[in-house]
C-alpha positions as CSV (number, residue, x, y, z in Angstrom):
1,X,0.0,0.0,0.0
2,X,1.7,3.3,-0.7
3,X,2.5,5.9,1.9
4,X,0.7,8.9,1.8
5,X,0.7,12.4,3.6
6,X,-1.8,15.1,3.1
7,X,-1.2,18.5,4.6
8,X,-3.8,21.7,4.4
9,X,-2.2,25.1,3.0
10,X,-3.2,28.4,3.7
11,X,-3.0,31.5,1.7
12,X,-3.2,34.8,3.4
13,X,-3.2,37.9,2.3
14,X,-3.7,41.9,3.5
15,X,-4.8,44.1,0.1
16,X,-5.5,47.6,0.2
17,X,-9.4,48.3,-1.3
18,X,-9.7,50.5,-4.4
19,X,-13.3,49.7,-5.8
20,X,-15.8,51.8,-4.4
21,X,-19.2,49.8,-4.1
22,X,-22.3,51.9,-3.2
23,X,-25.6,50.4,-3.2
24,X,-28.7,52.2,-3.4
25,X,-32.5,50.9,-2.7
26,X,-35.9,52.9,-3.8
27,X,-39.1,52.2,-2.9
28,X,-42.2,53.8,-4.9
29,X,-44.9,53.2,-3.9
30,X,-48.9,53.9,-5.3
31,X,-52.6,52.1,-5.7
32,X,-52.2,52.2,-9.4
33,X,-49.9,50.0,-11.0
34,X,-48.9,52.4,-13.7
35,X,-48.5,55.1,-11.4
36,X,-46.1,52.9,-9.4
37,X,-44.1,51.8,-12.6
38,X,-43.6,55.6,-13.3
39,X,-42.9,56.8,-9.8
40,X,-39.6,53.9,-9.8
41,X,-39.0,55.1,-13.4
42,X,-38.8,58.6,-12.5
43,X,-36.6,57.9,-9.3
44,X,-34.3,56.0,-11.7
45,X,-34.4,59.1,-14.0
46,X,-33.3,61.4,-11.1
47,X,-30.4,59.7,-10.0
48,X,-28.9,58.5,-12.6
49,X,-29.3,62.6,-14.3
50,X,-28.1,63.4,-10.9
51,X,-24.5,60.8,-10.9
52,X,-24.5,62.7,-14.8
53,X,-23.8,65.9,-13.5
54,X,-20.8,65.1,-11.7
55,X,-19.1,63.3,-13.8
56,X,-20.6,59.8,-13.8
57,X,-21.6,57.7,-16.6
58,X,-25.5,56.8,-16.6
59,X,-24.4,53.3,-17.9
60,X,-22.4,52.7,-14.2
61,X,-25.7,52.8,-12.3
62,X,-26.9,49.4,-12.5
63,X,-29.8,47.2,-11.4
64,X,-29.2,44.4,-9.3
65,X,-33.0,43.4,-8.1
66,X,-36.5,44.6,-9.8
67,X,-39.8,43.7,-8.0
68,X,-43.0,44.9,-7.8
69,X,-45.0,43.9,-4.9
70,X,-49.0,44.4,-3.6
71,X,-49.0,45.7,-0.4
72,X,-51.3,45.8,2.7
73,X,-52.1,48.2,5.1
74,X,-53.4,47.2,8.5
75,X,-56.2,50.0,9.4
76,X,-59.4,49.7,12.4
77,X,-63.0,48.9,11.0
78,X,-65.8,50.7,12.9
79,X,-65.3,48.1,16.0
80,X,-62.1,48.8,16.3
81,X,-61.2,45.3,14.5
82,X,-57.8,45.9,13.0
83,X,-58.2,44.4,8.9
84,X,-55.5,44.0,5.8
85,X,-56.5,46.8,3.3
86,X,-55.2,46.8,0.3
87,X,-52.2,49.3,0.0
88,X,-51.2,49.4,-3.4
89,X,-48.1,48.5,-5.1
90,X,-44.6,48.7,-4.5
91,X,-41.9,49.0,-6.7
92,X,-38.5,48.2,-5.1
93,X,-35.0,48.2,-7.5
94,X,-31.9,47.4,-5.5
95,X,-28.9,49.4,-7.6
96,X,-25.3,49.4,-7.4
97,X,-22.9,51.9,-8.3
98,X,-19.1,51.0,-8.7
99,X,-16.1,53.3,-9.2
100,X,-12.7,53.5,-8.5
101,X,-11.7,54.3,-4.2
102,X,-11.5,58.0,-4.5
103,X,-13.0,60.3,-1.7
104,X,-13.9,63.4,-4.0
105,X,-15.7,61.0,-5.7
106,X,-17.5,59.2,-3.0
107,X,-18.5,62.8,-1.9
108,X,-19.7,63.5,-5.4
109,X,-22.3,60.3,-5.9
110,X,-23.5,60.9,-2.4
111,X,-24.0,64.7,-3.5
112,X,-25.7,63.3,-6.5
113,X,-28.4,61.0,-4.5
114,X,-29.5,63.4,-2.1
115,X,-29.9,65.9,-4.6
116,X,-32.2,63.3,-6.8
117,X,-34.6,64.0,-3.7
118,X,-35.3,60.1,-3.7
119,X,-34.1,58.9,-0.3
120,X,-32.9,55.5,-0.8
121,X,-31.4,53.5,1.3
122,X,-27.8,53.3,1.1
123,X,-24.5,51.2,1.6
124,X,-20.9,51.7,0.4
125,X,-18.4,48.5,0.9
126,X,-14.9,49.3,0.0
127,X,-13.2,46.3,-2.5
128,X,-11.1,45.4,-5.3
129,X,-11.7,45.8,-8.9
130,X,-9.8,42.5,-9.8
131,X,-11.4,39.7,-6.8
132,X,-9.6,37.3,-9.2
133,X,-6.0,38.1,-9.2
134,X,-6.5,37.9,-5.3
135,X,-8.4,34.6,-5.3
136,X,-5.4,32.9,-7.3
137,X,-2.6,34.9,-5.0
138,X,-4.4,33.2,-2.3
139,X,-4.7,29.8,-3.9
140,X,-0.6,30.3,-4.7
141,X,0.5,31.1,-1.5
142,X,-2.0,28.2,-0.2
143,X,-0.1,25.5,-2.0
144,X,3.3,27.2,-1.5
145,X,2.2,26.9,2.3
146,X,1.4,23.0,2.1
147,X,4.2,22.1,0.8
148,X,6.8,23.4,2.8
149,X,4.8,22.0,6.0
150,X,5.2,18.6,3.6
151,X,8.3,18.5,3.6
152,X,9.6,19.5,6.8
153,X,7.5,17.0,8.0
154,X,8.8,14.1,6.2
155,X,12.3,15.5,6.3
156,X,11.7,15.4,10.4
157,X,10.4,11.7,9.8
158,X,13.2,11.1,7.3
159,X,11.8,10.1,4.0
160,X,11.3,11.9,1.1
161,X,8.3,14.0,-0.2
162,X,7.0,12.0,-3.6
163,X,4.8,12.9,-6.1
164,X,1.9,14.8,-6.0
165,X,-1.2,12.7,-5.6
166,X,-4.6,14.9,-5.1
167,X,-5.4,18.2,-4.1
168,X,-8.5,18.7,-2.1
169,X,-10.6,22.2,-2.7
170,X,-13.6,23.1,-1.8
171,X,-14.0,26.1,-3.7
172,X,-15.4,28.6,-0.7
173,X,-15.8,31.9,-0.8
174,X,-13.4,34.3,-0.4
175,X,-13.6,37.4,1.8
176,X,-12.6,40.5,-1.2
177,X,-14.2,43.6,1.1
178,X,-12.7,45.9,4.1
179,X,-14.3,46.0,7.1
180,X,-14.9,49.8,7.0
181,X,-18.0,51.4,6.9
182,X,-19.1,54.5,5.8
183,X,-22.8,55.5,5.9
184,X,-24.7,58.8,5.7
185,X,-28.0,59.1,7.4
186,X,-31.0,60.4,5.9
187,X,-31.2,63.0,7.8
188,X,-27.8,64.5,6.3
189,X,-29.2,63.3,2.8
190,X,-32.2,65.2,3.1
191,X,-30.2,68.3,4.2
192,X,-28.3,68.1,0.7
193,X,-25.3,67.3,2.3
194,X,-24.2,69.7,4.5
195,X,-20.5,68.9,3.7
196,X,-20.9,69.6,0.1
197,X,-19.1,72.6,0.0
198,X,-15.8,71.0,1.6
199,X,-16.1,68.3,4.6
200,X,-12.7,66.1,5.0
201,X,-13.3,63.0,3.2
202,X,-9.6,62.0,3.2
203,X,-9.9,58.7,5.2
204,X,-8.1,55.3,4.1
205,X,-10.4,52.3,4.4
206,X,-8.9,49.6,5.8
207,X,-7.1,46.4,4.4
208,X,-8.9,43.8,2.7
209,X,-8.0,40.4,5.0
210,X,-8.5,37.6,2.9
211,X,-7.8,33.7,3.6
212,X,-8.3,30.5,1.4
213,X,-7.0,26.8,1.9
214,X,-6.8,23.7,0.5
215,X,-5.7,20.0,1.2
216,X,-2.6,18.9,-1.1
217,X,-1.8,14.9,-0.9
218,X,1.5,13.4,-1.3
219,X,3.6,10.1,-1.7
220,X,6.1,8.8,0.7
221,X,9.3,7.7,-0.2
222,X,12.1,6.5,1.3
């Protein structure tokens, strides 16, 4: 029976963000369907003339999620019995913008939003434009990893690493966004951003930490 030894590398890595992801999510909501359609149509329409203005591309601003949902509205009859009433319908569009990690213009698209009047809600993650060239740096530095464990192990035991036999991935996913957050409430949305005219935006998110492994089997000689 041949000898074996299998050993699990890891690949880690620490990457400095430079995508800039910022979701937005409306909500338009009215009885008539058409009406609703139009209302999400038109919010679409502000932002996206909004992003325009400073220097955005309308073709950036994409959708992630369309739906368009009935909704209910729980009101009292004349005994005071609380009943589901029909509300209308809701149009919700979940949208992503993506640009390159640069605080003028992360000021700029959140300029642009508030001043669409539309009030989404919002999220920015911080990321890398290429998740790929990470993913195999990882999946390098993983097998470089296993087989230095390997062969100190066998060299300890002294025999000889052989050739490789399997390699065991499970093809997980890999963490490729910094843990910093950066939000602005409505409140400060609906006030047109009060730091328009010059607030510091010159903050450094911070590292991507990313980790992937994988099992690497070996033969035993010696």
């Amino acid at each position: 029976m041949e000898r074996i030894i299998t050993v699990r590398g890891v690949g880690t890595a620490k990457t400095r963000p430079d995508q800039v992801v910022l979701s937005m999510h409306i909500h338009a909501k009215d009885k008539d369907y058409a009406k609703a359609m139009e209302r999400g149509s038109e919010m679409i329409e502000a932002i996206s003339s909004e992003l325009e203005k400073r220097g955005f591309k309308r073709k950036d601003l994409k959708t992630l999620d369309f739906s368009v949902n009935t909704v209910y509205d729980s009101e009292p009859d004349e005994r005071g019995i609380y009943r589901s009433v029909f509300g209308g319908y809701q149009v919700d569009r979940q949208l992503k913008l993506t640009f390159p990690l640069d605080n003028e213009k992360i000021t700029a698209a959140f300029e642009a939003v508030a001043s669409s009047e539309t009030n989404p809600d919002l999220n920015v993650a911080f990321t890398v434009k290429n998740p790929s060239a990470l993913k195999q740096e990882l999946l390098e530095k993983a097998a470089k990893n296993a087989r230095e464990k390997a062969e100190t192990l066998t060299s300890a035991s002294g025999v000889r690493l052989g050739r490789l036999i399997n390699i065991d991935y499970n093809w997980g996913e890999v963490n490729v966004f910094s843990p910093t957050r950066y939000g602005r409430n409505n409140m400060v949305m609906n006030a047109k951003m009060e730091c328009a005219g010059g607030c510091d935006e010159s903050f450094e998110p911070d590292d991507i930490s990313s980790s992937d492994s994988a099992a690497f089997t070996w033969a035993i000689e010696g």
